[in-house]
C-alpha positions in Angstrom: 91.2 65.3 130.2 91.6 65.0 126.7 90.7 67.6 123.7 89.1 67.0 120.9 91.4 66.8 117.2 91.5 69.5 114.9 91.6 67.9 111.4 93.5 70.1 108.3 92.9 69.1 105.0 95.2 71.4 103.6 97.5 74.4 104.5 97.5 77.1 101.8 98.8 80.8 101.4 98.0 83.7 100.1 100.2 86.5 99.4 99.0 90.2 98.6 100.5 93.5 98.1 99.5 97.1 99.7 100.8 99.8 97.3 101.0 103.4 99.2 100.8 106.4 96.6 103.2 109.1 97.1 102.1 111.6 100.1 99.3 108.5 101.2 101.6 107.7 104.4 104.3 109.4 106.1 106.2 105.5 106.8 106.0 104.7 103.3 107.3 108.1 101.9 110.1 106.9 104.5 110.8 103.4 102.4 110.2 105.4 98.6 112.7 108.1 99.7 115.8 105.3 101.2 115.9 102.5 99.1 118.5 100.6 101.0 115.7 100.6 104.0 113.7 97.7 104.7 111.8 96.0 107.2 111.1 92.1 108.2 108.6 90.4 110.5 109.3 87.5 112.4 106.7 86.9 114.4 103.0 88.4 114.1 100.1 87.7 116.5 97.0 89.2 116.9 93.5 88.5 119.0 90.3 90.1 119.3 92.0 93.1 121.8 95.2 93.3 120.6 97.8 93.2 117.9 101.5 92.0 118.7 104.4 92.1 116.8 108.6 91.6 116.1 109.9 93.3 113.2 113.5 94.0 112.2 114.5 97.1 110.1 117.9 97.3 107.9 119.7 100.0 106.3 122.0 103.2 106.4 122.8 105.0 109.3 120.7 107.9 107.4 117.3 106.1 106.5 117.6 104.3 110.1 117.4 108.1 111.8 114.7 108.9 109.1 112.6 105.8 110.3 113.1 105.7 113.8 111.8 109.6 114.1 108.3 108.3 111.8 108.0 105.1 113.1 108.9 104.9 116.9 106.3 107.8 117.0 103.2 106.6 119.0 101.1 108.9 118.4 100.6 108.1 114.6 99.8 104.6 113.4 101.9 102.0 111.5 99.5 99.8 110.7 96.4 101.8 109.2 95.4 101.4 105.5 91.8 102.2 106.5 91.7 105.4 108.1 94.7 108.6 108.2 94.5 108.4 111.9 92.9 106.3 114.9 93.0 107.0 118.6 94.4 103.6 119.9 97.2 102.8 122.2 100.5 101.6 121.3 103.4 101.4 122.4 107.0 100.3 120.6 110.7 99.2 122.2 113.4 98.9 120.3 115.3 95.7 121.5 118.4 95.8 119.6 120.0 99.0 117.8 122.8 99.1 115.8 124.3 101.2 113.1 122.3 99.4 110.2 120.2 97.3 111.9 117.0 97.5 114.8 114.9 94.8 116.3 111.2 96.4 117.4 108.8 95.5 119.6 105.2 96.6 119.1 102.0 96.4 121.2 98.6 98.1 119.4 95.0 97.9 120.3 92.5 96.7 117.7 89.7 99.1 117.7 87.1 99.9 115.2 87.9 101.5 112.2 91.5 101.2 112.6 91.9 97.9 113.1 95.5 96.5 111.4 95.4 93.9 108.6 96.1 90.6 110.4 93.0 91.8 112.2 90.6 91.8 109.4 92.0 88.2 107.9 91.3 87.4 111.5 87.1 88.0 111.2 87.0 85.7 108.7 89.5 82.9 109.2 89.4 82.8 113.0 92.2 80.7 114.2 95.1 78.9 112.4 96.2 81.8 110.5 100.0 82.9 110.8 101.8 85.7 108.9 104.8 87.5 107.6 105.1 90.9 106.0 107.7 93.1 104.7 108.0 96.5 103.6 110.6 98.3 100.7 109.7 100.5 98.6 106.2 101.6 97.8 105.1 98.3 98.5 103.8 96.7 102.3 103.9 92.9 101.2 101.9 90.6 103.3 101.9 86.6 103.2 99.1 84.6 105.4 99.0 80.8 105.8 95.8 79.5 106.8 93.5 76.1 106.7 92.6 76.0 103.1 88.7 75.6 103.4 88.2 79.1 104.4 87.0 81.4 101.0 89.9 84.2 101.0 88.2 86.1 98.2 86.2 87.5 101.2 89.3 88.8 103.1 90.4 90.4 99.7 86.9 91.9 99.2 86.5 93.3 102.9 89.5 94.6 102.8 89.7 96.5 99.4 86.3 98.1 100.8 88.6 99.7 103.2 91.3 100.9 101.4 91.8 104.7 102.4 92.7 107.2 99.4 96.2 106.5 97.7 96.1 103.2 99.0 95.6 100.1 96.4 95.4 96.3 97.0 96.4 93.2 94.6 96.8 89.2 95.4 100.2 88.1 94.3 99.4 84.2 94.7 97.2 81.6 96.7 99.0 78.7 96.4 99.4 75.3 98.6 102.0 76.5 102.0 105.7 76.6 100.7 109.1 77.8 102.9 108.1 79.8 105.9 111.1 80.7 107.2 110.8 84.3 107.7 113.3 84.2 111.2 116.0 82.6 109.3 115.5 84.3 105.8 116.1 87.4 108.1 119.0 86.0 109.9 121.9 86.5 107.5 124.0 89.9 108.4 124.1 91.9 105.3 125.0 95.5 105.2 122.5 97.7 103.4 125.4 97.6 100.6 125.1 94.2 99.9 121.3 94.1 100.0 122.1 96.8 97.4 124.0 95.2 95.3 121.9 92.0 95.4 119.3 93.8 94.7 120.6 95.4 91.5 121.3 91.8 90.5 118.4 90.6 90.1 116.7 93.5 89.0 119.2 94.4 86.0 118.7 90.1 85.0 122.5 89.5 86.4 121.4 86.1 87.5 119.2 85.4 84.2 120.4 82.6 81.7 122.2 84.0 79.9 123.2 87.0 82.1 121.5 90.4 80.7 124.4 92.1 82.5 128.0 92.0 83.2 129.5 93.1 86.7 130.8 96.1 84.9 127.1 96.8 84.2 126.1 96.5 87.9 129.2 99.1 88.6 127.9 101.5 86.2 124.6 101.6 87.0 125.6 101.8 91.0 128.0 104.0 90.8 130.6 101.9 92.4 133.7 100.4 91.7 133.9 97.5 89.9 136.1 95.9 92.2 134.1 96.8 95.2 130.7 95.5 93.4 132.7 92.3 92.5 133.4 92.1 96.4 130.0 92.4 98.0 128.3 89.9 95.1 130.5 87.6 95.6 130.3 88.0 99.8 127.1 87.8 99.8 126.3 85.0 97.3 128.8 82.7 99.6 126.8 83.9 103.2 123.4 82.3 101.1 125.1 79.0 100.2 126.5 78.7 103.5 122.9 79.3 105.0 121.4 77.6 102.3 124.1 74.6 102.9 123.7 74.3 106.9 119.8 74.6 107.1 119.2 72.0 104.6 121.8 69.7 104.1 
């Protein structure tokens, strides 16, 4: 028995952004209110019944408890940006907890009107489509690679017709398939202090050329010690070389 070759011209991406207004979802207030919280993917799937997923949430003990209560609650839904509410099962299990750290399970079922947005890129692409997402912030980030001679502007347009109230859509790229690493981008251990720090970095142009602040700047405007800031930048740049170092080299 043999099967007949499916031929790819190219593999592309596109990358878009769902911004939540203030009050427009209970998770999202979650992420505004902790900014040290934020949650990975590392494996999404989804068919015409179902929706599965892996996701892995980091950051302080406090905005852990915050998220657990909002989003281990099964009777709202995490992945809506359609409707406020839908009447579909699902079900979540955490499979790893620790102190700044949880790896979740979840199993939802696609039904009208609520279906999540893998789901919709699903209608039109149909198969070859796999995705990443990751939420901080205000922002629900969402990356799809795909066979490049499907027309995404209709994905973009379906989906901005469904956009509930306080809810607002925007393409970041579409672009030829780059690093899709999301497993191992995730791996690293970093506390919610270095993710804090690292994140101050690049925001506040530390790693610009030449360097718009000093490590005395990132101290003031975190609050911290300059010594301890010095500590956790430096930590954490050596963990990404390393990684960097054994997964390419």
């Amino acid at each position: 028995m043999t099967g007949k070759a499916v031929r790819v011209d190219e593999t592309r991406e596109f990358e878009f952004v769902l911004q939540f207004e203030s009050g427009a979802d209970e998770l999202m207030d979650i992420f505004r209110q902790y900014e040290s919280l934020s949650l990975w993917s590392s494996a999404i799937f989804v068919n015409d019944n179902h929706m599965w997923r892996l996701d892995h949430a980091k950051g302080t003990d406090e905005a852990l408890s915050a998220f657990d209560r909002v989003f281990l609650d099964e009777t709202r839904c995490n992945e809506c940006f359609d409707v406020d509410t839908c009447d579909t099962a699902r079900s979540y299990q955490v499979l790893d907890r620790q102190e700044t750290s949880r790896t979740i399970y979840t199993l939802r079922r696609e039904i009208k009107k609520c279906h999540s947005l893998p789901r919709f890129v699903l209608d039109h692409v149909q198969e070859g489509t796999v995705f990443e997402s990751r939420r901080v912030g205000d922002e629900y980030r969402w990356r799809v690679l795909f066979p490049g001679n499907y027309p995404i502007g209709d994905v973009y347009d379906t989906m901005e017709s469904h956009l509930r109230d306080g809810v607002s859509l925007s393409v970041s790229h579409i672009t030829s398939a780059g690093n899709w690493n999301a497993t191992e981008r995730i791996a690293t251990d970093f506390s919610p202090e270095h993710w804090q720090v690292l994140k101050a970095a690049v925001t506040h142009g530390y790693y610009e050329r030449p360097r718009e602040v000093s490590v005395s700047d990132l101290a003031s405007i975190l609050d911290e010690p300059r010594s301890t800031v010095q500590y956790r930048l430096r930590t954490a740049e050596d963990r990404i070389v390393s990684q960097f170092v054994e997964q390419t080299l």
